[in-house]
C-alpha positions as CSV (number, residue, x, y, z in Angstrom):
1,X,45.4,-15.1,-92.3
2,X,42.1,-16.2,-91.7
3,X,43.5,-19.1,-90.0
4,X,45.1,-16.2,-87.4
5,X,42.2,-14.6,-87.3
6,X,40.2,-17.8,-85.9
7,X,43.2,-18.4,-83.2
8,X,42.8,-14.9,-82.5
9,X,38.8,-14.9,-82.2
10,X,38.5,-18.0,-80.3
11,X,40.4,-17.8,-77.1
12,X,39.5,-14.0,-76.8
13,X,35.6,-15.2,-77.2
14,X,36.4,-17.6,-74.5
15,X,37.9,-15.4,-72.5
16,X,35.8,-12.9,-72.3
17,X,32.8,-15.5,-71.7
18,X,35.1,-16.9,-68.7
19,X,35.6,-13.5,-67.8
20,X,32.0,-12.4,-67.7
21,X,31.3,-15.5,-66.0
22,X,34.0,-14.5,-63.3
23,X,32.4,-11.5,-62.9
24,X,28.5,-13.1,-62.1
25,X,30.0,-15.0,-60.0
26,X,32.1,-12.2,-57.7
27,X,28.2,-10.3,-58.0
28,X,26.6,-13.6,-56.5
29,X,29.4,-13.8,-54.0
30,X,29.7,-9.8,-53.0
31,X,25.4,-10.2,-53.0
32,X,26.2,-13.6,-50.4
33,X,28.1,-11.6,-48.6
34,X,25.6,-8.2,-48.2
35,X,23.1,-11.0,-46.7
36,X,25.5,-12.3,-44.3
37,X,26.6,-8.8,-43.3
38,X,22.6,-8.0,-43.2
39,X,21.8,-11.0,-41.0
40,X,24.7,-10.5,-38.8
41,X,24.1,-6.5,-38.4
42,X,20.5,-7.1,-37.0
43,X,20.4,-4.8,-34.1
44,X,20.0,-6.6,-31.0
45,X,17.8,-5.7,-28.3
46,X,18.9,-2.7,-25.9
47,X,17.8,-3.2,-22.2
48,X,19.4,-0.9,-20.2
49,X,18.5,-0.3,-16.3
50,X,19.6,2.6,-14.3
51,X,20.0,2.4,-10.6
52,X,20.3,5.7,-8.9
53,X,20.1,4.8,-4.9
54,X,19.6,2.1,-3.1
55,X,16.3,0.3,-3.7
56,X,16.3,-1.8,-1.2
57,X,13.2,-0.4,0.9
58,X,13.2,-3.0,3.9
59,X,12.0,-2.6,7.1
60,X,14.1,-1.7,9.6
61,X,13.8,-2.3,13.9
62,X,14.8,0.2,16.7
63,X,15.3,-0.6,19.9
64,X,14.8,3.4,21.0
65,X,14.5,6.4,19.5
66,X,18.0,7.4,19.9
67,X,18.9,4.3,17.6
68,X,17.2,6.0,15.2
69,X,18.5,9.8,15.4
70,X,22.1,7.7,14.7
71,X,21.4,5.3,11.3
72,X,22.1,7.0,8.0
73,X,19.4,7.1,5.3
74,X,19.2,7.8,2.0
75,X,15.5,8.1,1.8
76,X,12.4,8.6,4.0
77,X,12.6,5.5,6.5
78,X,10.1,3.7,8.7
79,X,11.8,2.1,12.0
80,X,9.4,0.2,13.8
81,X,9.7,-1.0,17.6
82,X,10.5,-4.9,18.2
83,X,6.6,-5.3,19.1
84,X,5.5,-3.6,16.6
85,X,3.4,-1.3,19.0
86,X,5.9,2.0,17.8
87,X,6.7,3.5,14.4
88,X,9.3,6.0,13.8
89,X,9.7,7.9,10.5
90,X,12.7,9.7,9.7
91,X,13.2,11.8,7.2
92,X,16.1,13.2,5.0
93,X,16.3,16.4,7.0
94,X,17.1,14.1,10.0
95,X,13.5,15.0,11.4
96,X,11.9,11.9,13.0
97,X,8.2,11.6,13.9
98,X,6.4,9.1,15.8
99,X,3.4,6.9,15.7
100,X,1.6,4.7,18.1
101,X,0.1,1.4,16.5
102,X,-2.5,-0.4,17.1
103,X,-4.0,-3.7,15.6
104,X,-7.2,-3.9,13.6
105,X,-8.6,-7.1,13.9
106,X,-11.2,-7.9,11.1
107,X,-14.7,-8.8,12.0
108,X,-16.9,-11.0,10.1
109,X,-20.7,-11.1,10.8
110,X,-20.8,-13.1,13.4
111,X,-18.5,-10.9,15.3
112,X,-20.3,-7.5,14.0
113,X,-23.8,-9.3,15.3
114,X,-22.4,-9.9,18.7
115,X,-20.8,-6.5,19.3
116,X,-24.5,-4.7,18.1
117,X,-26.3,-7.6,20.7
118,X,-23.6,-6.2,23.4
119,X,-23.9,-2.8,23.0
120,X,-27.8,-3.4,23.0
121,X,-27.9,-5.2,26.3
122,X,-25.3,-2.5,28.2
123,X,-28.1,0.1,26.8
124,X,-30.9,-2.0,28.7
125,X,-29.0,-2.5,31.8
126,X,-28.7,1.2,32.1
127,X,-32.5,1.4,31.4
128,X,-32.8,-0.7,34.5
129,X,-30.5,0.4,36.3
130,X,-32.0,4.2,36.1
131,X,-35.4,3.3,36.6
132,X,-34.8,1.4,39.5
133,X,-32.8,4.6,41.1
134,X,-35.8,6.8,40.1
135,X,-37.9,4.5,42.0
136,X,-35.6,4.0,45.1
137,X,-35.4,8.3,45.0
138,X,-39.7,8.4,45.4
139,X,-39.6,5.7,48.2
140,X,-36.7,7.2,50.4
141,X,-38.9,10.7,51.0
142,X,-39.9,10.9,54.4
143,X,-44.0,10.4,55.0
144,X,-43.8,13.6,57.6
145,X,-43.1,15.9,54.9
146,X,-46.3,14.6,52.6
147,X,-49.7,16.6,53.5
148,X,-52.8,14.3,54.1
149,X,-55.5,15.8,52.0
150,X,-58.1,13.9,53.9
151,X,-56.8,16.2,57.7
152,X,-57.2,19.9,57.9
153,X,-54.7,21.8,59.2
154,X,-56.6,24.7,60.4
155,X,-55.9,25.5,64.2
156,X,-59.5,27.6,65.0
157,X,-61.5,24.9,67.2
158,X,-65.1,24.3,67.3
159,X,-66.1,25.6,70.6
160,X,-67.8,28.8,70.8
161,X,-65.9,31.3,72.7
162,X,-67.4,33.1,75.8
């Protein structure tokens, strides 16, 4: 009997230590396979653009402003004349205004120093110019109409009347 006993005992000791030792190792592989599943699930970066018209805001040429009156916009547009002197802006509502351009050229110092020098000599010329007409004005006036202060006018003579 106690020799049944041990033949009982032994294999159900082992078994049970295979069995537990089954069972760590289903936990280390079920805890293998939560990191996997947790590496794998990372969420990935959401980029998401949204494009509601056309973005394309390019600049567009017109020959007239009938050309413009027929193109189809989907947003305020500028038109602008082959050499570049005329802008035309039309707007949803189909209403189209115009604009005349003109250049700005940028002036360094040298360029601001000669204007001011410019100006200042068109201002002296002027000067000149009216002085020497105020001066031509006084020499023009006839002599006859000037009074001699030195000559008396007076028309009663000298002699002694009779």
């Amino acid at each position: 009997m106690y020799n049944n006993y041990q033949r009982n005992y032994t294999p159900n000791y082992f078994n049970q230590q295979n069995m537990y030792d089954q069972i760590d190792g289903q936990i280390n592989q079920l805890q293998q396979m939560k990191e996997q599943i947790k590496n794998n699930n990372q969420q990935p970066a959401i980029n998401q653009t949204f494009q509601l018209a056309p973005n394309t805001h390019t600049m567009r040429y017109a020959d007239t402003i009938d050309d413009v009156s027929k193109e189809t916009i989907y947003y305020d547009t500028p038109f602008f004349s082959k050499d570049m002197s005329i802008l035309w802006v039309k707007t949803l509502k189909g209403d189209i205004r115009t604009y005349e351009l003109n250049e700005i050229v940028a002036k360094d110092d040298k360029d601001i120093l000669i204007a001011s020098l410019q100006m200042q000599i068109e201002e002296l010329r002027k000067e000149v110019e009216d002085s020497a007409k105020s001066n031509n004005t006084n020499d023009d006036e006839p002599t006859s109409s000037k009074k001699s202060t030195n000559v008396s006018n007076d028309k009663s003579s000298t002699k002694k009347s009779k």
